[in-house]
N, C-alpha and C positions, 0 to 999 in steps of 0.2 A: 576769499576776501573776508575780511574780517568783520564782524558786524556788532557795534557798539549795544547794548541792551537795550529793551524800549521803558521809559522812564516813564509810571501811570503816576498821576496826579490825584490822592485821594481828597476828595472834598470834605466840607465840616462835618456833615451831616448825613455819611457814609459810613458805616461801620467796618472792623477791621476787616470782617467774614464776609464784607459785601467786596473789599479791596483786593482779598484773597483771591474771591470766587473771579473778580475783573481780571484778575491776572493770569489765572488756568483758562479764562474764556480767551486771552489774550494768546497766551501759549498755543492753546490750539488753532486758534487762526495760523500762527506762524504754522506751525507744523504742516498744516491743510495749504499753506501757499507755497512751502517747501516740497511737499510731496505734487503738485501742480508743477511747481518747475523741473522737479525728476522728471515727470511725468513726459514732459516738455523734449528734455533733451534727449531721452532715449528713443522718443520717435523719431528726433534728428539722427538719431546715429543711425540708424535702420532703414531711414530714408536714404536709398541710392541716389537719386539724381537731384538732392539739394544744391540750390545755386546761394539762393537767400537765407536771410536768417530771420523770423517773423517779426513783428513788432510785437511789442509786450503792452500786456492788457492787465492793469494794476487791479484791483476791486479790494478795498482797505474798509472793513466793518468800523463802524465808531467806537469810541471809548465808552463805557458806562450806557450799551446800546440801549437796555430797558427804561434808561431816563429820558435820552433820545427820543424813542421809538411811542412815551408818554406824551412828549411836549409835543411832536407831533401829531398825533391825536387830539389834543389839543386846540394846537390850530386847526384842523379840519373840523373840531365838531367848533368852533367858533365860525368859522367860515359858513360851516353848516348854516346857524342860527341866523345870520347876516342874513345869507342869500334866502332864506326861509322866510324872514321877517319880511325884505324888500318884495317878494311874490308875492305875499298874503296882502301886503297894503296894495300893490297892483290890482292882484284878482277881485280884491274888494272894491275898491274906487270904481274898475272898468266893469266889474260883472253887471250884465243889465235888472236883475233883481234890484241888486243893490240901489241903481241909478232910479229904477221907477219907486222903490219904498220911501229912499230919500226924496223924491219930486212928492208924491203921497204926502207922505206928512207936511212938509214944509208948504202945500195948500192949504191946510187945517188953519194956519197961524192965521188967518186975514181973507178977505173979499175978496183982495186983486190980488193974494197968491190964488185963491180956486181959481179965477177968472184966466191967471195963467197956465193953470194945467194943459192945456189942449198943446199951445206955442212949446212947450218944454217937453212934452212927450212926442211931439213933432220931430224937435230937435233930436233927440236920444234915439227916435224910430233911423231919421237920418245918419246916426252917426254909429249904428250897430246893423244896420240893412247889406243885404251880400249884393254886391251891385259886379257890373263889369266893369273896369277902368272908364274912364271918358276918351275920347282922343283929344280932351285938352292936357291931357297925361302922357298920350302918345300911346292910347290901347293897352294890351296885358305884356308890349316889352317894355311901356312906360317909356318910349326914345326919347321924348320933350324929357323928362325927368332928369334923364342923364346928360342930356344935352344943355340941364340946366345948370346941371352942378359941374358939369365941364367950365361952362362960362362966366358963374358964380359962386360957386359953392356953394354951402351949407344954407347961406342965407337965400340963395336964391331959390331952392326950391321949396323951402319955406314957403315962401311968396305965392311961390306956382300950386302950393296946393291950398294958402289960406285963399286963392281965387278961384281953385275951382270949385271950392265947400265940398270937399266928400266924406267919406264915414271912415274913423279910424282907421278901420281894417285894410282899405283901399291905401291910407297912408299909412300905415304898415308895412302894407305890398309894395309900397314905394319904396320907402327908405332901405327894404331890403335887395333892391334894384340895384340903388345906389351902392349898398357893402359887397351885391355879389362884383360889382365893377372894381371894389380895391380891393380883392381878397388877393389878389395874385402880388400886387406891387405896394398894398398899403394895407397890413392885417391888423394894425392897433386902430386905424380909419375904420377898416371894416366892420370891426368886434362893437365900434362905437357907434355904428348907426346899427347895426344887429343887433343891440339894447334899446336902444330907443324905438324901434318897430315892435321889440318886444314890450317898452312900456307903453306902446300906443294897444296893443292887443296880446295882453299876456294869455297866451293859449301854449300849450305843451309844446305844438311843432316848431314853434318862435324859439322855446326856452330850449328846446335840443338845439337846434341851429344859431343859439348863442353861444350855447356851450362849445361847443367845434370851433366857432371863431375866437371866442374868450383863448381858446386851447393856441389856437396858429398865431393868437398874437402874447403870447406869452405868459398871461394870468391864468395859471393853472389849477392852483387853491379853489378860486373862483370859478371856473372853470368845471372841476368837481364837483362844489357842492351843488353849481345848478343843473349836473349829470345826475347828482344822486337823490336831487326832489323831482324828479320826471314821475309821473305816474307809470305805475306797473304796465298797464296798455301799452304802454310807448311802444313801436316797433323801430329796428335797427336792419337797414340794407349792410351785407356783408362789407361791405368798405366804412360805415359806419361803423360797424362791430369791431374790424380791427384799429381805427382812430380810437374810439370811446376807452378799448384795452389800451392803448399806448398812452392815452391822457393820463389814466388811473396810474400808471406807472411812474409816469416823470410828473404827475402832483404830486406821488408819495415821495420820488426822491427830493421834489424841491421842497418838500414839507418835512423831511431829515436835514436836508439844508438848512431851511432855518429855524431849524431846532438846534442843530449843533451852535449856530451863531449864539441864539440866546444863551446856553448853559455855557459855554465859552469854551468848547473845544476845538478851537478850528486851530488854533496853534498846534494843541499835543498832535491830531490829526497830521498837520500837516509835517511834523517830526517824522511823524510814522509812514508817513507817505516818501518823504526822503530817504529813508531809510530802507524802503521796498523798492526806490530808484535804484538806488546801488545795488540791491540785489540782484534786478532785473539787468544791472551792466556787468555785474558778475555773468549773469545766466546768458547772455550775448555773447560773451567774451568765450565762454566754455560749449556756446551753438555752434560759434567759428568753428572749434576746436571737433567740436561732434563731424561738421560738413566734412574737413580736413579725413577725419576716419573712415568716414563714411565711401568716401572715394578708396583709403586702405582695405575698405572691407570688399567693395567692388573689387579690387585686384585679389584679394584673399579668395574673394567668389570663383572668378576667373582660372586660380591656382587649382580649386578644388574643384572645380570641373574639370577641368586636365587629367587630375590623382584621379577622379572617378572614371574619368574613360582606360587610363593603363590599368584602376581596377576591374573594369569590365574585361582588359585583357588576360591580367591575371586571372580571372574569374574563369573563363575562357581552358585557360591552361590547368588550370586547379581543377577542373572539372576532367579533363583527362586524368590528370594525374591519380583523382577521386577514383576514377574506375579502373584506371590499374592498381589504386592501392588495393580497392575490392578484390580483384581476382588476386592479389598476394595476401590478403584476408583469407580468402577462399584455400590458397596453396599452403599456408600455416593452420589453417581449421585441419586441413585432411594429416600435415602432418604431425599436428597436434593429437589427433588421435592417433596416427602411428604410434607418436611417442607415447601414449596413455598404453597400448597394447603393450611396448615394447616394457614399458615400466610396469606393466602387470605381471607379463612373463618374466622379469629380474626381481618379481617380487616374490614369484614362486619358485625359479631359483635357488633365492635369499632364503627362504625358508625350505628349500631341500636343504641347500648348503647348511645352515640351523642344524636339519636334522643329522647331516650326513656328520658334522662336529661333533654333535652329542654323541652318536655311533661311536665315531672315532674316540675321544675320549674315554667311553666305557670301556673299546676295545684296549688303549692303553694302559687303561688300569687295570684291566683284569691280565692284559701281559705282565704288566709292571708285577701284578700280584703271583703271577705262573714264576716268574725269572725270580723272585724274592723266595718265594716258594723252592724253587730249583737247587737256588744255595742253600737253602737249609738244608735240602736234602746231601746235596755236593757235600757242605759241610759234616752233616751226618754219615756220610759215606765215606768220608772221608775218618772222620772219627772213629767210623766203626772196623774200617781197614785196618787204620793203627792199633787198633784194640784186635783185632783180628794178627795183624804181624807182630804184636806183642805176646798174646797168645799161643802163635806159633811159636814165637822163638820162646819161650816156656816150655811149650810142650817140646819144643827138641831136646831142650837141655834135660827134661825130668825123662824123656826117651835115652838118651845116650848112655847113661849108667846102666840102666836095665839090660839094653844091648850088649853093653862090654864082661856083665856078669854074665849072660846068656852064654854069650860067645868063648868067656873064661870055664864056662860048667861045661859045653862039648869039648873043648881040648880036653879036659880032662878026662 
């Protein structure tokens, strides 16, 4: 599927190198959610007995995160300051110091302010005193209480505790009666009287168990900052621990939230998020296609366990054959030295037969030289005969006169 580019929006007051840099932080996100969708599919194929194909889980970073990720900051240290500022005027007005310095001085001004000190410190003893509920309350599960605001609501038990005059704290412990009964079916009711118990007696355990309720009724901002002025002391039961983690979490996303809104990217945003839709029905379309395989690779499986058991057979046979080829190893070694023997003896042989050549040769040549030798003699012998029967017939002829004189002197 084809995917159209994603189009960043540089603002005024942006430089080219910051537009750059958004776009290589841009690229890589693609590529990281590219390589998340490989990642994706080749568990499908791998996976044998997929029937499903998962649902797809987008997570699309913002544009220009670091301006983002500022504003919100932002808002949390403004939030901070709010919920900081609302404490301090609480802790101050309700802290009983505070209450006796201010009665103190304001006796000073006049006669019938001293004359009132005793009546006023009276009152303040009353209204910061650790008492037990009354049972015009309905004792410490406070039942009248609830039974009040069943039948009146808010005003009524108003009523019920401007009559039975007890000390803040007591009506504190009330109105938190009241939130713990709508925490299940009414969390923004809840969060609302769990403020107001807490502006009746701002103590620590109030402002944490505000903040839990501020959290389940959806002001999370809020929510935060009166998590993050808790004094150090605070302690957290492990199911607090993991709430408290989860607030922090979705305060900061809803405080990416409306930071995007502010800086105005919720449009480009949500391009970008359309844009990771189709991918994601791309990468659906090609999970189908992975299951589809996935079953081919099952039968491919299937195939090649077969091939390995006729290889177990062959293996099987291959190992006889192994140990007959050994013993025809064995019967080519022995006759391999035969043959090294036999070629040593046609090596000496080769070199009789050498020498018995060179013999023969000499002996032909010194024939060769006896028979050359021969005729010359032949010829010599020959020469010396004809010179010899040349001779002769000389010496006849120079004999025959001699003779016939001889012969001529005895006749006579």
């Amino acid at each position: 599927m084809a995917i159209s580019p994603v189009q960043v929006d540089q603002p005024g007051d942006v430089s080219a190198d910051g537009c750059v840099q958004a776009l290589q932080d841009e690229n890589q996100l693609l590529l990281s959610q590219l390589h998340i969708v490989q990642a994706e599919l080749e568990r499908l194929y791998y996976q044998e007995q997929a029937q499903t194909v998962p649902s797809t889980i987008i997570h699309i970073a913002p544009v220009h995160n670091v301006l983002v990720e500022k504003q919100a900051e932002i808002l949390r240290c403004e939030a901070l300051i709010k919920a900081q500022g609302e404490v301090h005027v609480l802790q101050t007005h309700y802290a009983l110091a505070s209450q006796l310095g201010e009665i103190l001085i304001q006796g000073t001004h006049s006669v019938g302010s001293m004359l009132s000190l005793p009546t006023r410190l009276l009152k303040v003893w009353k209204q910061n005193r650790h008492e037990i509920p009354p049972k015009a309350l309905g004792g410490k599960q406070f039942g009248k209480v609830l039974d009040a605001f069943k039948e009146g609501g808010e005003e009524a038990v108003e009523a019920l505790l401007a009559r039975s005059s007890v000390s803040t704290a007591i009506q504190a412990s009330a109105w938190t009666a009241v939130a713990r009964g709508q925490m299940q079916t009414h969390a923004t009711v809840a969060a609302k009287f769990a403020h107001r118990a807490f502006s009746l007696e701002p103590r620590s355990f109030r402002q944490k168990w505000l903040a839990f309720r501020l959290h389940e009724a959806g002001e999370l901002v809020q929510a935060e900052a009166l998590a993050a002025l808790l004094p150090s002391g605070v302690s957290f039961s492990e199911s607090e621990g993991r709430q408290l983690a989860r607030l922090k979490d979705e305060a900061k996303q809803e405080r990416l939230s409306q930071a995007r809104k502010i800086l105005g990217h919720t449009d480009h945003e949500s391009r970008l998020r359309q844009q990771w839709r189709d991918l994601a029905a791309s990468r659906d379309q090609l999970a189908v296609q992975g299951v589809l395989q996935a079953k081919q690779l099952m039968v491919a499986q299937q195939t090649v366990n077969k091939l390995q058991q006729e290889k177990a057979a062959m293996d099987l046979s291959g190992l006889e054959t192994r140990q007959a080829l050994v013993r025809a190893q064995a019967l080519v070694s022995s006759l391999q030295k035969e043959a090294e023997e036999q070629k040593s003896l046609a090596k000496q042989w080769f070199e009789q037969c050498t020498t018995l050549q060179y013999g023969v040769a000499e002996l032909t040549q010194a024939r060769n030289e006896q028979a050359n030798l021969a005729s010359e003699r032949l010829v010599e012998r020959e020469a010396l005969r004809k010179e010899l029967s040349e001779l002769a017939v000389k010496q006849s002829m120079h004999a025959t006169p001699k003779s016939r004189k001889r012969s001529h002197g005895r006749k006579r």
